[in-house]
N, C-alpha and C positions, 0 to 999 in steps of 0.2 A: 406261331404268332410272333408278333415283335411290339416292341416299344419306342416309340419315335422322344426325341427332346432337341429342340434349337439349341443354340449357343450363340451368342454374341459376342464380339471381343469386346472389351474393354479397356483402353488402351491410356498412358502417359502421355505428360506436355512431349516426349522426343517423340510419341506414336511408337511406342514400345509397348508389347501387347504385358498387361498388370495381370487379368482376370477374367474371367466370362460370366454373364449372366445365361443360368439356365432355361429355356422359358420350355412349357408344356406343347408339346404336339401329340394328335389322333392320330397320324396317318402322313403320306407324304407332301400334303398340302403347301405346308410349314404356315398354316393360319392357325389360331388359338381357338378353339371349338367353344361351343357355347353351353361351358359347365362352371360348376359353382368354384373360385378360387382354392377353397381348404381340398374339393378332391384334387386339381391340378396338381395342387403342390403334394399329396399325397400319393398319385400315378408317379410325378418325377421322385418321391423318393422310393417306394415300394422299386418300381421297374427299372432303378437307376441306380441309385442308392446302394437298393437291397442286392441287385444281381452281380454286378461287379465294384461300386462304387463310382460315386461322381469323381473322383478322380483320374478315372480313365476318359471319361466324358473332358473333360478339360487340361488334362495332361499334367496333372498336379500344379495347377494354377487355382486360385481361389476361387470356388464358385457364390455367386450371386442367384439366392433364392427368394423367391418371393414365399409370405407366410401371411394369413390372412389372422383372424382375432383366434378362434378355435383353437389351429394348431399351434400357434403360441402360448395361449394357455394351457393347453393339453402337452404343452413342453416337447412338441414332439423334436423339434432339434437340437437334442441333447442329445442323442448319440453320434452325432453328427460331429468331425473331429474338428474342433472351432479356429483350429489353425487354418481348416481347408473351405469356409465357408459364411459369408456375408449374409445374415440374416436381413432381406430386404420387408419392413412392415409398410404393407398396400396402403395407399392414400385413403381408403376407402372404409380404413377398418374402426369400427365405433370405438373413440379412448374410454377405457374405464382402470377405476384402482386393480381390480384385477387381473389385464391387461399390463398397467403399469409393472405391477408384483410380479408378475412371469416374466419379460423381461428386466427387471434388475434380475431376477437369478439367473436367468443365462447369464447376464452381463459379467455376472462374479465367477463366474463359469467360464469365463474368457470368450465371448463371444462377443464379435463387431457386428454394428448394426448399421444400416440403410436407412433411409426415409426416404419412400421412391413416390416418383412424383410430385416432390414434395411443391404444396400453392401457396407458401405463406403465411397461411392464416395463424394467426397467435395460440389455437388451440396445441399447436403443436410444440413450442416453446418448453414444457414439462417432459418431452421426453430428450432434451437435448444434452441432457447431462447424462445421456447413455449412448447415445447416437455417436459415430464415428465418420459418418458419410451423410453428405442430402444430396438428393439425384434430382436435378428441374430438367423438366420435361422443355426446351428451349423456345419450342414451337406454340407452346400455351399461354407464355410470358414477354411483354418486348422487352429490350435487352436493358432499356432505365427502368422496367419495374425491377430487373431483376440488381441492377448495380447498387439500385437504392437501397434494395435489403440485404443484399449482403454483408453491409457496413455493420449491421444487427449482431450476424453471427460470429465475430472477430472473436469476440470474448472466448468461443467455444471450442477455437481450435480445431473446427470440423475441415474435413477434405470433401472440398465441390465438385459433383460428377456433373458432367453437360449431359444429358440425352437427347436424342435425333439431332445432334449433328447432324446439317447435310452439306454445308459449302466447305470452301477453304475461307473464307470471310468470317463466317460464325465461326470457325475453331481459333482465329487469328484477335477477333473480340473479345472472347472467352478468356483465352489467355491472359489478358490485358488483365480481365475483373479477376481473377486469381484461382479461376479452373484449373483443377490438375491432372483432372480423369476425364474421359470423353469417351460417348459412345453413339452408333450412329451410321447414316447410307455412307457417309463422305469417308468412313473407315473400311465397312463393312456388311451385309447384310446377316442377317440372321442366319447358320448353317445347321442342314439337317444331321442328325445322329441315329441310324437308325441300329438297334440290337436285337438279339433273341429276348423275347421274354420267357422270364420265370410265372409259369399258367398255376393256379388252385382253383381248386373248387368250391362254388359257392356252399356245396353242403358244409367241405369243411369250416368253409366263413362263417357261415349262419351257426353251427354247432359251438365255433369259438366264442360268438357273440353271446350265446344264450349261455356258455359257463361263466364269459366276464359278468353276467349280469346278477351272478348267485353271491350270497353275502361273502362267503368263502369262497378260494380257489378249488377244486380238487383235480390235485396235479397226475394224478392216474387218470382222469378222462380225458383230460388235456392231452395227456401226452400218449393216448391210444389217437385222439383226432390228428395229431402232426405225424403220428406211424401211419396214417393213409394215404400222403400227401407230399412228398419227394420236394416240392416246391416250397410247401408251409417249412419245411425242415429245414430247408437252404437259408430262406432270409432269416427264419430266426438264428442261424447260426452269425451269420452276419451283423444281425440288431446285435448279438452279443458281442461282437468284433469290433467294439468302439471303444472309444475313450471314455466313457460310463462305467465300464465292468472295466478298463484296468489291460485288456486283451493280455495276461497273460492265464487265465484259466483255459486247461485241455480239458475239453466236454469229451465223457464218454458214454453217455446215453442222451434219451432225450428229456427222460426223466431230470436227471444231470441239469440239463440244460434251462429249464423250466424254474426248476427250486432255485438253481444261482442269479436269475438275475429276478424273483422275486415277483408277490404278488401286482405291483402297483407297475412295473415297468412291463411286466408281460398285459397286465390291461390295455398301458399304452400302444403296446405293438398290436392287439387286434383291432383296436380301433385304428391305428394306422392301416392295416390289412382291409379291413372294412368299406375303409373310403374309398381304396383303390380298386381291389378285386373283385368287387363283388359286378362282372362282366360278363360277356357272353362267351368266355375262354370255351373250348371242348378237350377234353382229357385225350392224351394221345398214347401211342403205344408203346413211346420211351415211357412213359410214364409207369406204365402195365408192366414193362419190364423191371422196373426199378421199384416197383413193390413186391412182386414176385422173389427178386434178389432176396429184399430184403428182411420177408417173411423165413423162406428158403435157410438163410445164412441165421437166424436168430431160433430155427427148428433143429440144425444141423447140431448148435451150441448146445443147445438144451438136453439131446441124445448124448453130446459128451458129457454131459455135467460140467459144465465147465460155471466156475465162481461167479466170474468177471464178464466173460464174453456175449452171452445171449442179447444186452440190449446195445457193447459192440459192434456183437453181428449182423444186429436191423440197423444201425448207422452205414457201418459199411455195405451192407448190400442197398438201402437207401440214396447215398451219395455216387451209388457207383455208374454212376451215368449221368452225372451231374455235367460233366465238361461238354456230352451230347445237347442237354435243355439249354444249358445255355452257351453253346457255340463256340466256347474260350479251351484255348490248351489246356488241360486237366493242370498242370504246376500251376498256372495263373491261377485257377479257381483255387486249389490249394493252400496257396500263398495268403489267401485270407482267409481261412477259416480258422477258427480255434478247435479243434476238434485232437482227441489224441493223436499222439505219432505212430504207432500199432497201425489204427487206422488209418494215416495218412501213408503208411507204408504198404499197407496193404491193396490201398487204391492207386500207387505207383508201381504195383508189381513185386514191391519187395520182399521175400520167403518169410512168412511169419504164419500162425495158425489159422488167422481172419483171411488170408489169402489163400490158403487152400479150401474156405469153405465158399470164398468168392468164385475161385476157378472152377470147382465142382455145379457152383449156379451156371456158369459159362456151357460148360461141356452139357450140361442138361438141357438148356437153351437149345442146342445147335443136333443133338441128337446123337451125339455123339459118346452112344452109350459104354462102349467098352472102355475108354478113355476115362470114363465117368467111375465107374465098377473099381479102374484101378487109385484114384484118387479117393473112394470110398473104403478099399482098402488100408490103405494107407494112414486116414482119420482114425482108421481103427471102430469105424459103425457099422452095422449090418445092412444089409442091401435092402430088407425091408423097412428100417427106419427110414434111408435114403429115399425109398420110394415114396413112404408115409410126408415125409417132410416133401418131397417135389409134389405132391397129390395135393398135401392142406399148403404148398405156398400159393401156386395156381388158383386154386377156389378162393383163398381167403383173398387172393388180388382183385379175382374179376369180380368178387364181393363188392369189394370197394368201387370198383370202376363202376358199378351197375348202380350205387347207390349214386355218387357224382351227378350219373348220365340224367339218371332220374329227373333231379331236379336241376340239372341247364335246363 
């Protein structure tokens, strides 16, 4: 499956590209389908975001997102690194103190804001001692309503973006009244993006939802629902990969990963999860393989006694087909994860113990029993553990897959 998202340039008085506004696509249309705003912008950041980063979507230019009342309140772009991204609030969205209070704290959080489509009307005037940008829609406005009010916003130091440009006439006006950003047909039209998506399962969603909703966390069930789910694993590795948590923590379980960024930000991510995924994805068999692994590699640990490695070893057999789901050179995907270097060596290839219990998944995969027998040797486990651990990873995967299947 994939995930589509526009881009639009956005470009300076020389028509030097600034920034892109990301906008939501279903499919290769490039029309805006007709679903409620707070999922849109929650599809672009789950499938966007969470997979590789909107960075790559824009080539590290700043991206322009639209955020509706919800996920502004619910803060969801705070993890979001506010160097790389223009918070745009929808013309559309009811002001409240509320409202106000979430963004000032982004504000202080260093995040620029948008007023997109902005119409004039005085209600908006309160939010302009946060505002950094007002976007007029040019085609809704004629050019003395808009000259008149501009005079308004002097005081405030804002930067005026034109939208729907379509001549060389309106950009040459524009100029005149003290535009400095433009965007629009006479630039550019909207371009498709399309990538692999990162798929979950609705069981696993629905399972997340009903643990956010207990007064308490409890990080052991939690983090048995994200060991089913290769995908759920991926972006929360990512949600943690922000400017939030700081990215210099190495997660070495999932457990790890859970307790450090805490109960009220892991609520925020299922509910981000929530708006987006909950689809008619179908579990595939990179999927099956990559629970397999990763069952496989956390059994193989456990025969050894090993301290440390056991919820290592479901990480790395977990991720190790990550570069497969979603389509990117294994180093790329690596490059952002915060995850240990153990395991990041061991999904590079490099000699270490978590790599001999990954290659022993491989050679079991492929059949390639004698091959198997000798890296069995080697770990130092007996060949009935080996078999016992290949017997319960297989069952405990198609477990999982059957439970999934169930409920798409």
């Amino acid at each position: 499956m994939y995930s589509y998202v526009a881009r639009q340039p956005i470009l300076d008085i020389n028509q030097e590209l600034v920034a892109y506004e990301l906008l939501f696509r279903d499919g290769e249309s490039n029309h805006f389908p007709n679903i409620c705003p707070d999922q849109a912008t929650s599809n672009i950041l789950t499938n966007n975001h969470l997979s590789m980063g909107v960075e790559k979507v824009t080539g590290d230019l700043p991206a322009f997102i639209n955020f509706h009342a919800d996920t502004l309140i619910r803060n969801f772009p705070s993890f979001l690194d506010p160097n790389k991204v223009v918070i745009e609030i929808l013309e559309d969205v009811p002001i409240s103190d509320e409202l106000l209070a979430a963004c000032r704290e982004l504000k202080n959080k260093g995040y620029k804001f948008a007023l997109d489509d902005h119409d004039f009307d005085p209600k908006w005037d309160v939010f302009f001692p946060l505002v950094d940008i007002i976007k007029v829609d040019i085609l809704s406005t004629n050019m003395l309503t808009i000259s008149r009010y501009i005079r308004r916003l002097e005081a405030f130091n804002l930067t005026l973006l034109a939208e729907k440009v379509e001549t060389a006439e309106q950009f040459a006006q524009l100029k005149l009244l003290g535009f400095t950003q433009f965007q629009g047909y006479f630039f550019a039209r909207p371009e498709m993006i399309k990538q692999k998506k990162v798929t979950t399962s609705k069981q696993s969603i629905l399972s997340l939802i009903e643990q956010a909703n207990q007064a308490g966390l409890d990080f052991d069930k939690i983090s048995d629902i994200f060991s089913s789910d290769p995908g759920l694993t991926y972006k929360l590795l990512r949600f943690i990969n922000s400017p939030t948590y700081g990215r210099s923590q190495e997660i070495t379980s999932l457990k790890h990963a859970l307790i450090y960024i805490g109960e009220v930000e892991l609520k925020k991510f299922i509910a981000l999860l929530a708006l987006s995924d909950l689809s008619d994805s179908q579990p595939s068999e990179i999927m099956r393989v990559s629970l397999v692994r990763a069952k496989f590699c956390e059994q193989i640990s456990n025969f050894k006694k090993d301290e440390e490695n056991p919820p290592k070893a479901f990480l790395t057999g977990m991720l190790s087909m990550i570069d497969g789901i979603l389509n990117y050179e294994l180093n790329s995907v690596l490059d952002i994860l915060p995850i240990h270097p153990e395991i990041k060596a061991a999904l590079l290839g490099e000699k270490n113990t978590l790599t001999g219990y990954l290659m022993l998944a491989r050679k079991s995969e492929q059949g390639l029993w004698q091959e198997a027998e000798k890296i069995v040797q080697a770990l130092n486990v007996s060949l009935e553990q080996y078999y016992q651990a290949h017997a319960k990873a297989i069952e405990w995967a198609d477990d999982m897959m059957l439970t999934q299947q169930t409920v798409q």
